[in-house]
N, C-alpha and C positions, 0 to 999 in steps of 0.2 A: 292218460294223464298220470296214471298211480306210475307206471312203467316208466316215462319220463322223470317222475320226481326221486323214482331208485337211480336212474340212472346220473342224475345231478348228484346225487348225495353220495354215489359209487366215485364218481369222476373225484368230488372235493374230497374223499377219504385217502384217494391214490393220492394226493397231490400235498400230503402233508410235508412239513420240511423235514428232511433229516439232519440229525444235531449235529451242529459245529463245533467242533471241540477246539480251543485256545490251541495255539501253535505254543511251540516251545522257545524259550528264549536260544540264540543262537544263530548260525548261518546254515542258510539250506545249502546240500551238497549234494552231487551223483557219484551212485555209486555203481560200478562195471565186477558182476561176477563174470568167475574163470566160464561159466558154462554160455554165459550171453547175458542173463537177468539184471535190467535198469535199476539200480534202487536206490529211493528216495530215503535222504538221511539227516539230521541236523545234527552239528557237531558247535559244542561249546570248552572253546579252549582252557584247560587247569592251568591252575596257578603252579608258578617254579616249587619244587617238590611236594605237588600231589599229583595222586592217577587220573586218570582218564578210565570211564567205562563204557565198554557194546553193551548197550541196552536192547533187550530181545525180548517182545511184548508175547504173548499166546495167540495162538487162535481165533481169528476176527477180529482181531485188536487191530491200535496200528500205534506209530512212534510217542502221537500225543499222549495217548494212556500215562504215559513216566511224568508227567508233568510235575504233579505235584513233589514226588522224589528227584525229579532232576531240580527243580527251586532248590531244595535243601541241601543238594550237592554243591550244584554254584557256590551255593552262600559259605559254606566249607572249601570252596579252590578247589575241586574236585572238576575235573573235565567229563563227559560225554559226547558218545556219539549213538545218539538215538535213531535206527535204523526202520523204515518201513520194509520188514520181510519179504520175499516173493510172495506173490498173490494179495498182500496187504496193503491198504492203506494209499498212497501215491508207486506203489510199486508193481503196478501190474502190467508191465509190459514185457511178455514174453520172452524168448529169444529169438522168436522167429516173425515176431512183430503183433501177434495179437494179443487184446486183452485178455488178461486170465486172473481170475476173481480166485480167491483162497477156497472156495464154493468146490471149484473143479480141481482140486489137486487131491494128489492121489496117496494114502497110507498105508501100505499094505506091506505085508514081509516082503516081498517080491519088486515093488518099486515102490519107493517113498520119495517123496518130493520135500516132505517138513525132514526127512534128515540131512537130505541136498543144502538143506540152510546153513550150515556150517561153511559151506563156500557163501554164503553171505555175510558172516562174520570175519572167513579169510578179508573179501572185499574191503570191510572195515578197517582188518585191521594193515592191510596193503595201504589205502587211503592214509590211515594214520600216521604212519611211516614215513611214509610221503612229505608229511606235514611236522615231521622233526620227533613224532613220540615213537618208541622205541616200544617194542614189543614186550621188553618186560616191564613195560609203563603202562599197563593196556589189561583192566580186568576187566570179567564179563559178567554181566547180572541178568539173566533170563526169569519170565516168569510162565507158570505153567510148561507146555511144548518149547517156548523161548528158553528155558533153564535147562530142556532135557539136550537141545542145540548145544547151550552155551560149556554143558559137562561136555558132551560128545567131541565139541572143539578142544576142547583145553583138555579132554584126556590125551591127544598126542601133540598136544603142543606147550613143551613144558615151561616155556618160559614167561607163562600168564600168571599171572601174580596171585590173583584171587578168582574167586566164584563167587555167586552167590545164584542161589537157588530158590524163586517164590512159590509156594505149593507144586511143591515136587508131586511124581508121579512114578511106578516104577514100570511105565511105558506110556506115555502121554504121544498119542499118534503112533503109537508101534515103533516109537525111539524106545528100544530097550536101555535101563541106563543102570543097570546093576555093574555089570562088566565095565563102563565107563570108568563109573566110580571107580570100580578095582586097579585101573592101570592109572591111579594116583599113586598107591604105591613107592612110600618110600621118598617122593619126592617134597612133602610137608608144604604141598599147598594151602592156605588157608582157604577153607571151605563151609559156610555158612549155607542152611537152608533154616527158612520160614513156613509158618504155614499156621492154621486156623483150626482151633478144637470143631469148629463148625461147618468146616468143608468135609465131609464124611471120607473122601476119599483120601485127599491126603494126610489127613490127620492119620490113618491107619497105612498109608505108604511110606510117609516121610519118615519112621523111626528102624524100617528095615532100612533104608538107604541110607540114616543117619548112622547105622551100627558098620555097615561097609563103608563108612567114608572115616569114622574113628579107624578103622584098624586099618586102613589104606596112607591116611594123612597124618595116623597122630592126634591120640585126646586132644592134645592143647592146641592141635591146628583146623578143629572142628567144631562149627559151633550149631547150635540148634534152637532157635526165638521158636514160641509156642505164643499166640494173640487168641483174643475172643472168636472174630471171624473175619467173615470175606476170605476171597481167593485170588493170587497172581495181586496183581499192579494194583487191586480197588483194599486191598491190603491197608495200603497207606492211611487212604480216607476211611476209612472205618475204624483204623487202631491208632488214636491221636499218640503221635511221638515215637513210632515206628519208623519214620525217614530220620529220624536225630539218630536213633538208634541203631540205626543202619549202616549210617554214616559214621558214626564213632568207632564203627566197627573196621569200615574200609582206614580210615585214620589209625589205627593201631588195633589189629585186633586180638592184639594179646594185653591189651589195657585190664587193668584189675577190675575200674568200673566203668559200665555201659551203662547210658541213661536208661532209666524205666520204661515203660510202657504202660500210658495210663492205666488200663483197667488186669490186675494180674490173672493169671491164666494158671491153671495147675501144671504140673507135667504130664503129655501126653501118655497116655496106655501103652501096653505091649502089642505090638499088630501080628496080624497072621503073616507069612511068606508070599501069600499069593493076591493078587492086584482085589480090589474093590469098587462096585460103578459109582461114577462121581454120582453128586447129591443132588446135580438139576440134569443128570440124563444126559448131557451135552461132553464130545468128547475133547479135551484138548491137546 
């Protein structure tokens, strides 16, 4: 009996639901990388002269994650196209037709699969093109492994307007992104990274990467938010007025004044050179 009643109570613990996250306002779309990968995408069209952004979530995430920052885009005439990555989200359908969970892909100096994403941002921005926005209408906002993609892309492609970078990393999946940064170089991209006193990692990464992308981009074309905490996309909800802030930024980012950020935050410390393990152990 006792065996039996583990066994009920084993059964009803497997069987809880998993959370359903709010879809994103907009049209679902497919999207076809060069190497084979489906990916699931929603794209909401900007208003006549504003951008359009590739939204590139981290690690186990998927496209919903942006929600609450894509709301305050729209509302701005600001377009996106919010991408489910390989192995994420509605995007796991292989090139050769099986499922493949972000679980199974592989980070290593030697084969990387999360640097392969960059041909998922190609897709996007191919798609976009497609649908009348021109490539230099088309910035990209990654967070965590998503920002180290979104540098890695726009370091050879120079006709990408902006970046923006959520708790950087100065190798998030063995994307090294020092050398990225560097081959900005001259071309005064505006370049924006955030990040959290509270994420132990980035807060100690993001000011080495911050100092390579001033002397790459240009003081005035680098900027650098410092918030209480969270990490990547949960950013938003935890630092109320962070998505205003963000956005004011993509709208002019050379405006005198950027809306606050509820709760002020000091300036981050001076960091070491060398990388530091994130705060919950977990790698993005």
């Amino acid at each position: 009996m006792l065996s039996a009643a583990l066994l009920v109570l084993s059964l009803g613990a497997s069987a809880a639901p998993v959370p359903i996250l709010k879809p994103l306002p907009g049209s679902a779309v497919d999207l076809r990388a060069v190497d084979g990968w489906i990916l699931r995408a929603v794209w909401q069209k900007a208003a006549e002269g504003r951008p359009t952004l590739i939204l590139l979530h981290g690690t186990g995430q998927r496209k919903e994650d942006w929600r609450l920052f894509a709301r305050v885009l729209a509302k701005a005439g600001c377009g996106y196209l919010a991408v489910d990555l390989r192995g994420h989200g509605e995007s796991r359908t292989s090139p050769s037709g099986e499922t493949l969970s972000y679980k199974k892909l592989r980070a290593t100096k030697l084969v990387n699969d999360y640097a392969d994403m960059t041909r998922d941002v190609e897709a996007a921005v191919d798609y976009l093109a497609a649908q009348g926005v021109p490539e230099e209408g088309v910035g990209v906002a990654g967070a965590e492994v998503g920002g180290s993609v979104g540098v890695k892309y726009a370091a050879v492609h120079p006709k990408t307007p902006f970046v923006i970078v959520l708790s950087p990393g100065l190798d998030w999946q063995e994307i090294p992104l020092v050398n990225a940064v560097r081959a900005f170089k001259g071309r005064g991209t505006p370049l924006l990274m955030v990040h959290s006193e509270k994420d132990k990692r980035s807060s100690k990464e993001t000011p080495v990467l911050y100092a390579f992308a001033r002397n790459a981009v240009g003081e005035k074309n680098a900027a650098l938010f410092v918030v209480p905490e969270e990490r990547g996309t949960r950013l938003f909800k935890a630092n109320r007025g962070l998505a205003d802030r963000v956005t004011a930024w993509i709208v002019d980012p050379f405006a005198s004044e950027i809306p606050a950020v509820s709760t002020d935050a000091p300036a981050p410390a001076a960091a070491p050179a060398g990388g530091a393990p994130s705060d919950d152990g977990e790698t993005y």
